[in-house]
N, CA, C and O of each residue as an XYZ file, in Angstrom:
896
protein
N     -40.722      2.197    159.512
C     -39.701      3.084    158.936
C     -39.902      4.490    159.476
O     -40.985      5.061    159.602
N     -38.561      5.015    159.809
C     -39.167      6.517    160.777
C     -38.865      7.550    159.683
O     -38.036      8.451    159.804
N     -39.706      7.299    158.489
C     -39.400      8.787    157.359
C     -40.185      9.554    157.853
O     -41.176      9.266    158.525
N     -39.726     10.775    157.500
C     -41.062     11.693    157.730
C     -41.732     12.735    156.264
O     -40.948     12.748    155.314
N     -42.794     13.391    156.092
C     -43.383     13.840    155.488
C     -42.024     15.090    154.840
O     -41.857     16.059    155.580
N     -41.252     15.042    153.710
C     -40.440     16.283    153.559
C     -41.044     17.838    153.632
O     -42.187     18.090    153.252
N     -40.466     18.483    153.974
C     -40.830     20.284    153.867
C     -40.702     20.459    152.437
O     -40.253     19.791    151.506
N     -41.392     21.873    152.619
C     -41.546     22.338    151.034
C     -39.963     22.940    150.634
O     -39.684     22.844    149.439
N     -39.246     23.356    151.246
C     -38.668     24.188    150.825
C     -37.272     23.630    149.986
O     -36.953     24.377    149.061
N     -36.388     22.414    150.180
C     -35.685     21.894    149.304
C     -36.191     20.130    149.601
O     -35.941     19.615    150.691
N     -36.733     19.536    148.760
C     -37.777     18.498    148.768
C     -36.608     17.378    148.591
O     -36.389     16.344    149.222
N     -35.822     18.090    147.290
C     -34.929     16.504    146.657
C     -33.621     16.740    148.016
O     -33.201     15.656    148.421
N     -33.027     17.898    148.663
C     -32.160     17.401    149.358
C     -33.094     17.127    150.902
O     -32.511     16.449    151.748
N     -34.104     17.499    151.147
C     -34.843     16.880    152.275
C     -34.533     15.424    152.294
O     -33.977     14.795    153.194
N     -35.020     14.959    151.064
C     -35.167     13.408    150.820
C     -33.945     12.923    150.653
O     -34.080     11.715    150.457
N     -32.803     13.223    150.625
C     -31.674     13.089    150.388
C     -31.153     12.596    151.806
O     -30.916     11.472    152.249
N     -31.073     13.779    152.304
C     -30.878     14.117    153.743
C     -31.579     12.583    154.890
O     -30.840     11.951    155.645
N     -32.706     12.369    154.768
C     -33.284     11.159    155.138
C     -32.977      9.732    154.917
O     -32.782      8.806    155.705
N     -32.988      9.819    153.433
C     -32.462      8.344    152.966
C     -31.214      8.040    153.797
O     -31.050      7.025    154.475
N     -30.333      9.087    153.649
C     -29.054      8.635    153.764
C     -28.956      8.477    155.311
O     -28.143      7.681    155.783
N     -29.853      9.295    156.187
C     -29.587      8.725    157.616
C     -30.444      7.266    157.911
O     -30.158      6.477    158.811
N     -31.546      7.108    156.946
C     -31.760      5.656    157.224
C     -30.794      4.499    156.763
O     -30.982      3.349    157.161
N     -29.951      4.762    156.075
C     -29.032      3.980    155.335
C     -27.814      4.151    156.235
O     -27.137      3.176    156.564
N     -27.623      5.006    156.509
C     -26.125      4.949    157.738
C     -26.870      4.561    159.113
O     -26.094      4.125    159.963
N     -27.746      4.608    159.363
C     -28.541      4.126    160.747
C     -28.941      2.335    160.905
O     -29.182      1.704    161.934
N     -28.893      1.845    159.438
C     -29.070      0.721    159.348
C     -30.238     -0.002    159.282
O     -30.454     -1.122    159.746
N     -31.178      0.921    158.501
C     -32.774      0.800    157.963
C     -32.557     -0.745    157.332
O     -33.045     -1.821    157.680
N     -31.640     -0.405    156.284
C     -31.415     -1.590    155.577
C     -30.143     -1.782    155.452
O     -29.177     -1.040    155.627
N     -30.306     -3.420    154.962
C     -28.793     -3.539    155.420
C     -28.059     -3.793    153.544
O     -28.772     -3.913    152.548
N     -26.447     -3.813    153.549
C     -25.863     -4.111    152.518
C     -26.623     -5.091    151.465
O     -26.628     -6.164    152.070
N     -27.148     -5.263    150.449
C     -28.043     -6.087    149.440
C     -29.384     -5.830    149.691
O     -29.983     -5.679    148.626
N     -29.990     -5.736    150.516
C     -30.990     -4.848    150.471
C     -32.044     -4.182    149.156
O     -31.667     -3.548    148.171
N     -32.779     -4.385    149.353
C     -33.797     -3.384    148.345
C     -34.482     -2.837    149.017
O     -34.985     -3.344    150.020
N     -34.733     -1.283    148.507
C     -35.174     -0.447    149.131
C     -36.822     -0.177    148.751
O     -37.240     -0.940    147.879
N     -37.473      0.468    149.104
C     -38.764      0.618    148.922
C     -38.848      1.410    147.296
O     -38.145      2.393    147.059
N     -39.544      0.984    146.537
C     -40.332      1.527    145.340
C     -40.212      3.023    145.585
O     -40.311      3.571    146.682
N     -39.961      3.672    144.285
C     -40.336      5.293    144.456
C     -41.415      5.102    144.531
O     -41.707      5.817    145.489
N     -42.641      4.464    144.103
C     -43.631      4.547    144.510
C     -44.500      4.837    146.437
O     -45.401      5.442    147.017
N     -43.760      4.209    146.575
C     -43.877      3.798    148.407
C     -43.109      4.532    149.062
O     -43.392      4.971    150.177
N     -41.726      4.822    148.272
C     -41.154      6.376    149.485
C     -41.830      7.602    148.795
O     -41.817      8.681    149.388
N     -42.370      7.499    147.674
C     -42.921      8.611    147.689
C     -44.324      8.993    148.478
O     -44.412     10.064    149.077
N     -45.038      8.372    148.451
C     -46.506      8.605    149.716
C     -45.481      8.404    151.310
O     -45.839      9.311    152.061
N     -44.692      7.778    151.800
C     -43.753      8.253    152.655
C     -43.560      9.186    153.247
O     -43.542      9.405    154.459
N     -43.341     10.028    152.063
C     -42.784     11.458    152.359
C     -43.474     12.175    151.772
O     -42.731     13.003    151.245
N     -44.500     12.382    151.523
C     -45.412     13.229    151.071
C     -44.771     14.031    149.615
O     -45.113     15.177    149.322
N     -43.848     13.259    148.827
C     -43.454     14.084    148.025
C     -43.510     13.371    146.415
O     -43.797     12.174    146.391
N     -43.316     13.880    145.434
C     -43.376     13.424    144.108
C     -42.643     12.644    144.151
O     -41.778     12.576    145.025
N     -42.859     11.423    142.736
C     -41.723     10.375    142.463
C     -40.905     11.286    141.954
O     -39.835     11.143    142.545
N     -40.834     12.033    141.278
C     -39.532     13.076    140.159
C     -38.589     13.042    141.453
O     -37.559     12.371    141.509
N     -39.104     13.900    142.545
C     -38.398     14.178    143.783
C     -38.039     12.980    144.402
O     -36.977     13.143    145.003
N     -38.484     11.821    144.512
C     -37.600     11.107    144.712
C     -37.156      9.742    143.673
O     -37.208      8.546    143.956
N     -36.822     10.232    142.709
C     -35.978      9.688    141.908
C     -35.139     10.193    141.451
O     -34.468      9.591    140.612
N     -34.792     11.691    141.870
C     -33.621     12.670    141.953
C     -32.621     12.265    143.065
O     -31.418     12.010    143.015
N     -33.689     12.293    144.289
C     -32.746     12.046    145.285
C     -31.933     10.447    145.408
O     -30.789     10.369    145.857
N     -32.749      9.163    144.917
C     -32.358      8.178    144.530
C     -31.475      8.276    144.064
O     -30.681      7.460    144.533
N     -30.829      9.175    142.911
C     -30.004      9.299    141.656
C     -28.618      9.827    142.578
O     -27.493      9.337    142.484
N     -28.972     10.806    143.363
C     -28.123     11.352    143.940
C     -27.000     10.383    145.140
O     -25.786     10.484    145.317
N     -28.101      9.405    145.845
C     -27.143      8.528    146.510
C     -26.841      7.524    145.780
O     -26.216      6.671    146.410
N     -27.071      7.226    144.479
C     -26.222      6.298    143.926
C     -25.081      7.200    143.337
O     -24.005      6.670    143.614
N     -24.948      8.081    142.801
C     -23.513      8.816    142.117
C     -22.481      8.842    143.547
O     -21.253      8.917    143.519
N     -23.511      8.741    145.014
C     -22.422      9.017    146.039
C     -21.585      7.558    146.906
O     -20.806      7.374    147.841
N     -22.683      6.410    145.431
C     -22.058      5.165    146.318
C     -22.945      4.496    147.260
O     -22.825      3.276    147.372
N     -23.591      4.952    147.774
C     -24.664      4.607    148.717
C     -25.709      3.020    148.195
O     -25.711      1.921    148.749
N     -26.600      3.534    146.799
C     -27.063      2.969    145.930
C     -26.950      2.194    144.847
O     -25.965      2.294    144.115
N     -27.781      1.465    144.646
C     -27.273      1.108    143.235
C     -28.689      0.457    142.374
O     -29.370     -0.548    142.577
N     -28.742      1.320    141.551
C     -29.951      0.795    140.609
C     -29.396     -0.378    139.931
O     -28.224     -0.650    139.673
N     -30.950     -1.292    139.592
C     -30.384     -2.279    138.797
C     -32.122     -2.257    137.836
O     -33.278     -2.226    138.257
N     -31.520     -2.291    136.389
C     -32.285     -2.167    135.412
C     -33.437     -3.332    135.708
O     -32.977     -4.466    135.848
N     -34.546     -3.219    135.793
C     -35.677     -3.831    135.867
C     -35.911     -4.687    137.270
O     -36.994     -5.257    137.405
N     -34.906     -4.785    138.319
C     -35.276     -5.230    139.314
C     -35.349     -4.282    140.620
O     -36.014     -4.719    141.560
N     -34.763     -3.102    140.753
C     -35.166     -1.670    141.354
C     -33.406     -1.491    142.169
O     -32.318     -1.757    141.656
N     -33.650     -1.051    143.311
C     -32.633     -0.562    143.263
C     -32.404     -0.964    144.744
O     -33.242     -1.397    145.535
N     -30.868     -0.685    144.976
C     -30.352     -1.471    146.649
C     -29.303     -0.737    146.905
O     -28.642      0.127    146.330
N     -29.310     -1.426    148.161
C     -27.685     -0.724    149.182
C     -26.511     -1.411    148.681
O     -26.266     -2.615    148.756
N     -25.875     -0.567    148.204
C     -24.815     -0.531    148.010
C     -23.686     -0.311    149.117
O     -22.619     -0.873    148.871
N     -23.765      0.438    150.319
C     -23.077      0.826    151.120
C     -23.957      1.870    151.765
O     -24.663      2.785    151.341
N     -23.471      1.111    153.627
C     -24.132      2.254    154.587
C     -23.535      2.994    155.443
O     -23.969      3.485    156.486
N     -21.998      3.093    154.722
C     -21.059      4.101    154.997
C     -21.146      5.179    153.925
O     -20.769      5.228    152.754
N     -21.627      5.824    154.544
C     -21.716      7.865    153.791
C     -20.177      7.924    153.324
O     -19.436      8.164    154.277
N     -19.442      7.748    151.966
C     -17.875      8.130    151.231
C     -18.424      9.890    151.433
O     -17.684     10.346    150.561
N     -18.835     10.560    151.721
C     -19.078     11.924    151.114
C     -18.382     12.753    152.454
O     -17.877     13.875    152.486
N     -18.565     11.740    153.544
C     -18.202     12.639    155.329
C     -16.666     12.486    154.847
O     -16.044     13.532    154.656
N     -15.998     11.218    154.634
C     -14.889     11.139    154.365
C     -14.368     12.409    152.969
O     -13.230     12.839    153.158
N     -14.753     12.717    152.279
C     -14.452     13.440    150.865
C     -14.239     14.804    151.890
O     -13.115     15.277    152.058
N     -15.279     15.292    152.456
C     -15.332     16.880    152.997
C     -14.555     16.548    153.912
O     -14.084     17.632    154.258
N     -13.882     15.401    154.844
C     -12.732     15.654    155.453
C     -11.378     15.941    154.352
O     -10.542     16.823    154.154
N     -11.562     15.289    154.080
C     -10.436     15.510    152.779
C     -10.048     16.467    152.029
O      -8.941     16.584    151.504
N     -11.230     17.393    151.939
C     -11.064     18.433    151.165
C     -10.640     19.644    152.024
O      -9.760     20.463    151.756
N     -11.467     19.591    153.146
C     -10.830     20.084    154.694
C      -9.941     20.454    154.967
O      -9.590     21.609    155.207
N      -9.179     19.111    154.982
C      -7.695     18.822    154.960
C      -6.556     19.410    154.209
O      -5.431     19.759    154.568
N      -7.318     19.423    152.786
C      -6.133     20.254    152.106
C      -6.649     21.762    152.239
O      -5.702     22.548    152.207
N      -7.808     22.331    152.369
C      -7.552     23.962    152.691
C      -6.416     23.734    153.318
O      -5.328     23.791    152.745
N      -6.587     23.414    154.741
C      -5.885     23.217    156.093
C      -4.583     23.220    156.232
O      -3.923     23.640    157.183
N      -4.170     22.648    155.073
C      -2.704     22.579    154.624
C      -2.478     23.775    154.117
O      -1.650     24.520    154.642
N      -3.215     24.151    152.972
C      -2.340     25.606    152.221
C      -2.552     26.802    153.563
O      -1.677     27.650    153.735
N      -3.828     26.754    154.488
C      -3.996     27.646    155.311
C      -2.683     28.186    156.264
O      -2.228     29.259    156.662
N      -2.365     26.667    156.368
C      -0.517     26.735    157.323
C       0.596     27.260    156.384
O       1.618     27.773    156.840
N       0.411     27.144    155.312
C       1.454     27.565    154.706
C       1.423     29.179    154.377
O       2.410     29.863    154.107
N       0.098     29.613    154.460
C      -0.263     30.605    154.122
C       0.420     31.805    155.405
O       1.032     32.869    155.311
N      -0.065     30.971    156.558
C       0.782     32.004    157.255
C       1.938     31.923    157.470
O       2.374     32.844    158.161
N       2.881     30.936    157.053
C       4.458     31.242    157.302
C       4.682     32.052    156.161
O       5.802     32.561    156.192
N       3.797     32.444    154.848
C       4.261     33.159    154.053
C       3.604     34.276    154.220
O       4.275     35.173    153.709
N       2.756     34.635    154.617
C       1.778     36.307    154.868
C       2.049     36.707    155.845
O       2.106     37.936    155.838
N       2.342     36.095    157.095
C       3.248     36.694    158.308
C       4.282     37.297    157.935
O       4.443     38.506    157.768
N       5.203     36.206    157.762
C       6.543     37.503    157.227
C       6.226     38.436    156.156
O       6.490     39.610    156.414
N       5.697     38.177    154.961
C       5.235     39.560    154.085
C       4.883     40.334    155.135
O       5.846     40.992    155.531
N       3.628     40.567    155.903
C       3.235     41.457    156.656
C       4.188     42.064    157.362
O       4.244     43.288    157.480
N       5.086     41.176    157.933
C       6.305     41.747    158.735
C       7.473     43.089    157.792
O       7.907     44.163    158.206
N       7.619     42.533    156.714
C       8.429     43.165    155.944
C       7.646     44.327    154.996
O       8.227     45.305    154.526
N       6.748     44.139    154.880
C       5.387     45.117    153.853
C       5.812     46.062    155.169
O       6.806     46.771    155.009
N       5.223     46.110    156.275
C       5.434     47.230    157.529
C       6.645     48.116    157.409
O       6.791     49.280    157.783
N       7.553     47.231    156.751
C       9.191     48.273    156.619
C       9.340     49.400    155.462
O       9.882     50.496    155.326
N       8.544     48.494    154.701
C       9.193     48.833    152.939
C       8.060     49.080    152.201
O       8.361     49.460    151.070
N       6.926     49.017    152.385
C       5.728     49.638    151.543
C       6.182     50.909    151.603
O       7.099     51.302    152.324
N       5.191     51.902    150.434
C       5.342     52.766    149.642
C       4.242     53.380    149.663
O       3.267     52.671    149.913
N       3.976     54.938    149.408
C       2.475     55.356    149.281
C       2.168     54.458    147.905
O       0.990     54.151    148.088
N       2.453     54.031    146.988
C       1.821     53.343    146.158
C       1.286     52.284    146.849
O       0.059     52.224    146.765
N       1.855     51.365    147.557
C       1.531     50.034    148.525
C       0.388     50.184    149.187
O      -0.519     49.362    149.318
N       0.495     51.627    149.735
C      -0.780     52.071    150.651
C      -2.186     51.806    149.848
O      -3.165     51.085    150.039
N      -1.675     53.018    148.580
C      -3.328     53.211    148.410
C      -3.537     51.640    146.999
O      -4.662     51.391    146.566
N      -2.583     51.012    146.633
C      -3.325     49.268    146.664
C      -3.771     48.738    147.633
O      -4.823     48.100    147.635
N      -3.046     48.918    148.602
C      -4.190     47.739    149.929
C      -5.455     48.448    149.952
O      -6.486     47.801    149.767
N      -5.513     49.914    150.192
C      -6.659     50.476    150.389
C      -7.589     50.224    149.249
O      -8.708     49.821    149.568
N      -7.324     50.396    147.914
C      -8.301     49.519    146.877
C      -8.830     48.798    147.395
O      -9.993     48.778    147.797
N      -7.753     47.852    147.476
C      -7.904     46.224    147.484
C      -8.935     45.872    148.625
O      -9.783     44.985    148.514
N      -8.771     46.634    149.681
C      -9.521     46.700    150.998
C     -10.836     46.869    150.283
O     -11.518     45.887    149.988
N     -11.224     48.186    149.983
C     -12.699     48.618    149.265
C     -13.089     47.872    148.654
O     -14.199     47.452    148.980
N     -12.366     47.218    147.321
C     -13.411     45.950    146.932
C     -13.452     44.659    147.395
O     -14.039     43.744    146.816
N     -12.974     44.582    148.205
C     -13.399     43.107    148.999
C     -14.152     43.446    150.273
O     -14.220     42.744    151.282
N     -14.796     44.825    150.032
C     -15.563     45.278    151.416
C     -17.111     44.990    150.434
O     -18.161     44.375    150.619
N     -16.397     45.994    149.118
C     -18.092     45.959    148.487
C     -18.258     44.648    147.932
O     -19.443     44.401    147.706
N     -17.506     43.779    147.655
C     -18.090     42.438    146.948
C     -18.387     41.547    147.766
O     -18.926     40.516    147.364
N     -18.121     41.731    149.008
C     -18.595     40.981    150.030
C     -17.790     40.079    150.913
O     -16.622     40.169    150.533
N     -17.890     39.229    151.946
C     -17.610     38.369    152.842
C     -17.060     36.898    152.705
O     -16.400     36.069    153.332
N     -18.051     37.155    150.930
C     -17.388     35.587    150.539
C     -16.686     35.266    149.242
O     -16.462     34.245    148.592
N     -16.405     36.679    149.122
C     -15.619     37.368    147.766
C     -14.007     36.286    147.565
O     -13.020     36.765    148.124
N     -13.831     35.146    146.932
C     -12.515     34.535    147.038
C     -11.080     35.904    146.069
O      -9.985     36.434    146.254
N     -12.677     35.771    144.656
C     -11.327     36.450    144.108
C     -10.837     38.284    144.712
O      -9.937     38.709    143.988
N     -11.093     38.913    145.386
C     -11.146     39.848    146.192
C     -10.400     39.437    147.164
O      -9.356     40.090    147.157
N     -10.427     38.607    148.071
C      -9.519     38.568    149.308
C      -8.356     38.022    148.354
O      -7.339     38.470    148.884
N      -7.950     37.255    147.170
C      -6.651     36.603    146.722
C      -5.969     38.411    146.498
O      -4.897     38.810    146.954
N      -6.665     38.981    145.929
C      -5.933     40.466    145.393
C      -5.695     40.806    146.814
O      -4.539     40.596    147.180
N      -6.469     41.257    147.664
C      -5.889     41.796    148.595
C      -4.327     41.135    149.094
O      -3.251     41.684    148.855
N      -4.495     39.885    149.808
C      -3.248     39.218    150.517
C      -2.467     39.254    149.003
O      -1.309     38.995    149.330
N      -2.468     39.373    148.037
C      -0.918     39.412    146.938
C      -0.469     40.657    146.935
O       0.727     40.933    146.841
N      -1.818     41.887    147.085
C      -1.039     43.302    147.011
C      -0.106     43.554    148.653
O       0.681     44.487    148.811
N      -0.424     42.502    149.741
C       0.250     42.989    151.141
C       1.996     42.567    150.224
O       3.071     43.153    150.095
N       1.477     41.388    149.825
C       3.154     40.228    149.241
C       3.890     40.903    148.387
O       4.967     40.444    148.006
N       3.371     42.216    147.916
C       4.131     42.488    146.415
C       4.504     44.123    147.351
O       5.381     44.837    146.865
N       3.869     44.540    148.507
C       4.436     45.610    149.139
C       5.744     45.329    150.155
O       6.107     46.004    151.119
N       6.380     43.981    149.553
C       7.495     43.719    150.324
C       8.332     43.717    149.340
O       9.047     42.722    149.457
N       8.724     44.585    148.042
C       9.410     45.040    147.175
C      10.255     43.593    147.223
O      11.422     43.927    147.019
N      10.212     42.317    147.378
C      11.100     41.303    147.376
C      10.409     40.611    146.173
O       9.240     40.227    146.136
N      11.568     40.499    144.959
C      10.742     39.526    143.632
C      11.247     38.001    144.236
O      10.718     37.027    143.701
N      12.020     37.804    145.081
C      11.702     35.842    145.053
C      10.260     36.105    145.832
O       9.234     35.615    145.359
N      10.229     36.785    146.873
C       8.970     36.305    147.976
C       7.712     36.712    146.746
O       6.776     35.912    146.774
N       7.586     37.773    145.751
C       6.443     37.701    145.279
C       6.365     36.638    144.423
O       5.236     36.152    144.488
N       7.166     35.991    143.549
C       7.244     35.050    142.825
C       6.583     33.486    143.116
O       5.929     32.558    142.641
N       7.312     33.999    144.288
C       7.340     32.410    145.181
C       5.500     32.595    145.423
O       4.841     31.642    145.009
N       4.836     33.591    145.967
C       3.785     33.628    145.856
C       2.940     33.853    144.864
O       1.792     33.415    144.783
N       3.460     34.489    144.153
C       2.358     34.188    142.629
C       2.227     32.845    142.267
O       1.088     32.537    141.913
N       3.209     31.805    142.251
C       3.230     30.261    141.897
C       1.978     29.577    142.985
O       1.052     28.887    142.558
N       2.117     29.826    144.025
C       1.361     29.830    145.215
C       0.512     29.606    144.940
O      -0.014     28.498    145.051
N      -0.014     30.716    144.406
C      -1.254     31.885    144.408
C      -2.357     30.679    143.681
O      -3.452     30.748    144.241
N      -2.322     29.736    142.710
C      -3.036     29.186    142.367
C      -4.006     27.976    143.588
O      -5.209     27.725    143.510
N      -3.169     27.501    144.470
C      -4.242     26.543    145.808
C      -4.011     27.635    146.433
O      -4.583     27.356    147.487
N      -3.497     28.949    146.624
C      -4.373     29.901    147.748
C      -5.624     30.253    146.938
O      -6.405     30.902    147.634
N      -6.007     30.066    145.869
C      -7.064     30.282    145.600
C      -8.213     29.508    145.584
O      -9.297     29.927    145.990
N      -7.966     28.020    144.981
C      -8.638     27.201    144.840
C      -8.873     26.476    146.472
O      -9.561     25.460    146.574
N      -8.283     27.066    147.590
C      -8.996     26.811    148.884
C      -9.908     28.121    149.610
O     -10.620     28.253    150.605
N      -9.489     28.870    148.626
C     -10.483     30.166    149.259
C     -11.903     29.872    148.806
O     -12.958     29.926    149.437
N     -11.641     29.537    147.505
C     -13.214     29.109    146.527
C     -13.990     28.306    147.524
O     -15.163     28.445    147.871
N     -12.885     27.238    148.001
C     -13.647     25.935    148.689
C     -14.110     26.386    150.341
O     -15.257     26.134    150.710
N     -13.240     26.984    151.170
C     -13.377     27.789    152.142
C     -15.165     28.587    151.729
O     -16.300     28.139    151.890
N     -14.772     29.600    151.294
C     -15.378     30.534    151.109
C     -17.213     29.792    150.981
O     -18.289     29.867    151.575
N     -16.637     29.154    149.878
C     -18.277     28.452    149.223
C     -18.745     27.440    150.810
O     -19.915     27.405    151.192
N     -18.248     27.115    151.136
C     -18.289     26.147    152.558
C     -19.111     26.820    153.659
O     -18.453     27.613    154.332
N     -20.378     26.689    153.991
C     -21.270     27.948    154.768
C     -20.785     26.864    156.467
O     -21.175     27.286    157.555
N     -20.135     25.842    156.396
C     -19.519     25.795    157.704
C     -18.362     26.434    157.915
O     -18.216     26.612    159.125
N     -17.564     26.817    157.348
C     -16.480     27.569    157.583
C     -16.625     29.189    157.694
O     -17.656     29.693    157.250
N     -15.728     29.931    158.212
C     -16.128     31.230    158.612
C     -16.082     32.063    157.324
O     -15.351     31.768    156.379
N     -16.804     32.995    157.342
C     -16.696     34.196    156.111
C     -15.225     34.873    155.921
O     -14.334     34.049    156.125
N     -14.818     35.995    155.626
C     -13.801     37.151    155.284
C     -14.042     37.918    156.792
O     -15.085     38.545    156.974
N     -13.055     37.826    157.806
C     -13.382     39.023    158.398
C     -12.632     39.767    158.250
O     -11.437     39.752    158.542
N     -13.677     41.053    157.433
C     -13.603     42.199    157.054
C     -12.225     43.434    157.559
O     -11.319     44.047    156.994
N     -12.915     43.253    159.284
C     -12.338     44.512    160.670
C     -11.368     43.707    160.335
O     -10.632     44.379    159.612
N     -10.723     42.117    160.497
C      -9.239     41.451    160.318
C      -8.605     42.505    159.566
O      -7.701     43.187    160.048
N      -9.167     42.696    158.100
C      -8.531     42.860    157.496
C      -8.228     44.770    157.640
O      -7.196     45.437    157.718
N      -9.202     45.004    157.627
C      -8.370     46.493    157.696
C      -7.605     46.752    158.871
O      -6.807     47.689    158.837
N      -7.720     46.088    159.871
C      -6.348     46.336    160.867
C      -5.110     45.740    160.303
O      -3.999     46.178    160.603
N      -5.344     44.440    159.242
C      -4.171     44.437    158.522
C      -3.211     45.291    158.118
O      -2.062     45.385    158.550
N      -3.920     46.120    156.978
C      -3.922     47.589    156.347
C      -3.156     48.863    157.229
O      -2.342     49.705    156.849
N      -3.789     48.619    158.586
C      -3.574     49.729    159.388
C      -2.660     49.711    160.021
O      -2.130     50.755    160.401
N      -2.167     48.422    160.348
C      -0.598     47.697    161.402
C       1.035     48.260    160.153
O       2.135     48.766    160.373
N       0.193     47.724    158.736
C       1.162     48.156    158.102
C       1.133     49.318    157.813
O       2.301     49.695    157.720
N       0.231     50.379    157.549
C       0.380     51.340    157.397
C       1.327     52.129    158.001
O       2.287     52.706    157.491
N       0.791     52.079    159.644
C       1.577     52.302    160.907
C       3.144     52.001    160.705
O       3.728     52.793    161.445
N       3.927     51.330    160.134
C       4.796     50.778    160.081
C       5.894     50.231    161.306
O       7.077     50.431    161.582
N       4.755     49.417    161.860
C       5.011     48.218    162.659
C       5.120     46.780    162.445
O       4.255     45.996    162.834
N       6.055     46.469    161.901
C       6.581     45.146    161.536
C       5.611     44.215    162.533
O       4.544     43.837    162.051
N       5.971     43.799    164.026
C       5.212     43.091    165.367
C       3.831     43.018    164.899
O       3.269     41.939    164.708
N       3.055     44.609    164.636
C       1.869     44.632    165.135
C       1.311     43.598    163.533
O       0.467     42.706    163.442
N       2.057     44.113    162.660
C       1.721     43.341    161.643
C       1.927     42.360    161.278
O       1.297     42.027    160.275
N       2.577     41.700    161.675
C       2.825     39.956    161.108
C       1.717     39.551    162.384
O       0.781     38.876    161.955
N       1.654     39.822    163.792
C       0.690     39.457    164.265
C      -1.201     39.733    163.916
O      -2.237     39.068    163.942
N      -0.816     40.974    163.643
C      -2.795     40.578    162.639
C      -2.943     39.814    161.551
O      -3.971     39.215    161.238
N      -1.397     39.834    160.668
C      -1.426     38.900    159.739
C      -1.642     37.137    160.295
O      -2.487     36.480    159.687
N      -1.142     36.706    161.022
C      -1.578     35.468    161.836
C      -2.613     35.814    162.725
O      -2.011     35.566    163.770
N      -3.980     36.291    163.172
C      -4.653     36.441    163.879
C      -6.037     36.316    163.124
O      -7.123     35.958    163.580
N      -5.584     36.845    161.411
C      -6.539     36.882    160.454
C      -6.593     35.589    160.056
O      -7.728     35.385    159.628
N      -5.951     34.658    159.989
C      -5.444     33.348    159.376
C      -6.015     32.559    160.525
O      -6.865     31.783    160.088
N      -5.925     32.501    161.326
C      -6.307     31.550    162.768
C      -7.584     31.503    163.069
O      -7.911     30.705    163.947
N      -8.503     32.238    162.500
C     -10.110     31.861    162.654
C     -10.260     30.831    161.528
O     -11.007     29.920    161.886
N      -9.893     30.715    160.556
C     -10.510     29.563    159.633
C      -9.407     28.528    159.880
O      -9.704     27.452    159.361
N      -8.327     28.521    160.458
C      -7.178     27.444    161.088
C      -8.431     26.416    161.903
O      -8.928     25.332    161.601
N      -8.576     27.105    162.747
C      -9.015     26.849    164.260
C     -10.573     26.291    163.612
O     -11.014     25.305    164.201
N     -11.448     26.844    162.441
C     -12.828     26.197    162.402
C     -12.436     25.070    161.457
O     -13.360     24.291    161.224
N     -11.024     24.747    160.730
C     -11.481     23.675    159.734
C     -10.348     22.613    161.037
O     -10.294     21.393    161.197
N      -9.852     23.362    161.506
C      -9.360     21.755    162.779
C     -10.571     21.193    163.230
O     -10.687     19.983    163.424
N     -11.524     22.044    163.415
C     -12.427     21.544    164.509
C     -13.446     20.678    163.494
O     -13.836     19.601    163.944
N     -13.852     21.026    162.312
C     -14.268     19.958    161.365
C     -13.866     18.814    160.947
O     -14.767     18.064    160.572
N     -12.400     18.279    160.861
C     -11.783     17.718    161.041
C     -11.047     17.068    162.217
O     -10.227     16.190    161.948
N     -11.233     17.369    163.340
C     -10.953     16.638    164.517
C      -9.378     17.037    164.560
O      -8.810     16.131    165.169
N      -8.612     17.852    164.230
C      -7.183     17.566    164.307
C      -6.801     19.028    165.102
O      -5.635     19.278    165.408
């Protein structure tokens, strides 16, 4: 068996991490019983607790399956979890496209018709999603609604406030996702600055330019 000794530093997803490539590699096969926590634990140099966490963990994912007094087996040595994070992928991916046929044109029209009030909201809005950080969801949602609501249009803000609920709940997922890209920041204040300028062009194009780095990294996670 090619386990190796886990690192100190996250033990139960080390062991996690292992099982499951011996189980998609074809250590063992479907019905299968797997080795005693006893025996993967000297294995891997790590506690039974630690691996009867991680045990626990590939059975909630399908992988496993305990059985009361006779130990526990393969259940499946197809990983459901690669498939789930495509999936979930997938739907950022979706609101992401929609996002720019609707923040492009805001941007386009915010450039005409913002207001010094419009101004110094984006500029807020800018500052605290500078100081809360990179992976700030609820911070970047305020920002892109204050560009939508500087297009003095109540269907287009409407239409985006209804929105506004999966532009959020893919920013969360985006955001929390350390494969996907952070907030860029410079994106955004040239946002700010295209409209300021009041250049319709320059602005619907940073508005799609800001949108196309996390387009372009969740295609590529997804193959599409």
């Amino acid at each position: 068996m090619a386990l190796q000794a886990a690192g100190r530093k996250s033990l139960v997803d080390a062991v996690v991490e292992q099982l499951r490539d011996q189980l998609t590699a074809g250590e063992w096969s479907v019905g299968d019983r797997i080795p005693t926590e006893h025996v993967l634990a000297d294995l891997l140099g790590v506690g039974r607790n630690t691996v009867r966490e991680a045990v626990r963990v590939l059975v909630h994912a399908g992988l496993l399956e305990s059985r009361q007094g006779n130990g526990t087996f393969v259940r499946s040595t197809a990983d459901p979890s690669a498939v789930l994070r495509g999936m979930r992928h997938a739907g950022v991916l979706d609101v992401l496209e929609l996002r720019v046929a609707l923040e492009a044109e805001a941007a386009r029209l915010a450039a005409v018709r913002r207001d010094e009030h419009d101004l110094r909201t984006l500029r807020a809005a800018l500052a605290a999603l500078t100081e809360q950080g990179d992976r700030a969801a609820d911070a970047d949602l305020d920002f892109h609604r204050g560009i939508v609501e500087a297009t003095h249009n109540a269907a287009f803000t409407e239409v985006y406030r209804f929105f506004s609920a999966q532009v959020h709940a893919s920013l969360v997922t985006a955001l929390g996702d350390r494969q996907l890209p952070p907030i860029d920041l410079l994106a955004h204040a040239a946002l700010v600055d295209a409209i300021e300028s009041g250049d319709p062009t320059t602005a619907e194009q940073a508005a799609r330019a800001l949108l196309q780095v996390p387009i372009d990294a969740v295609r590529e996670l997804i193959g599409r």
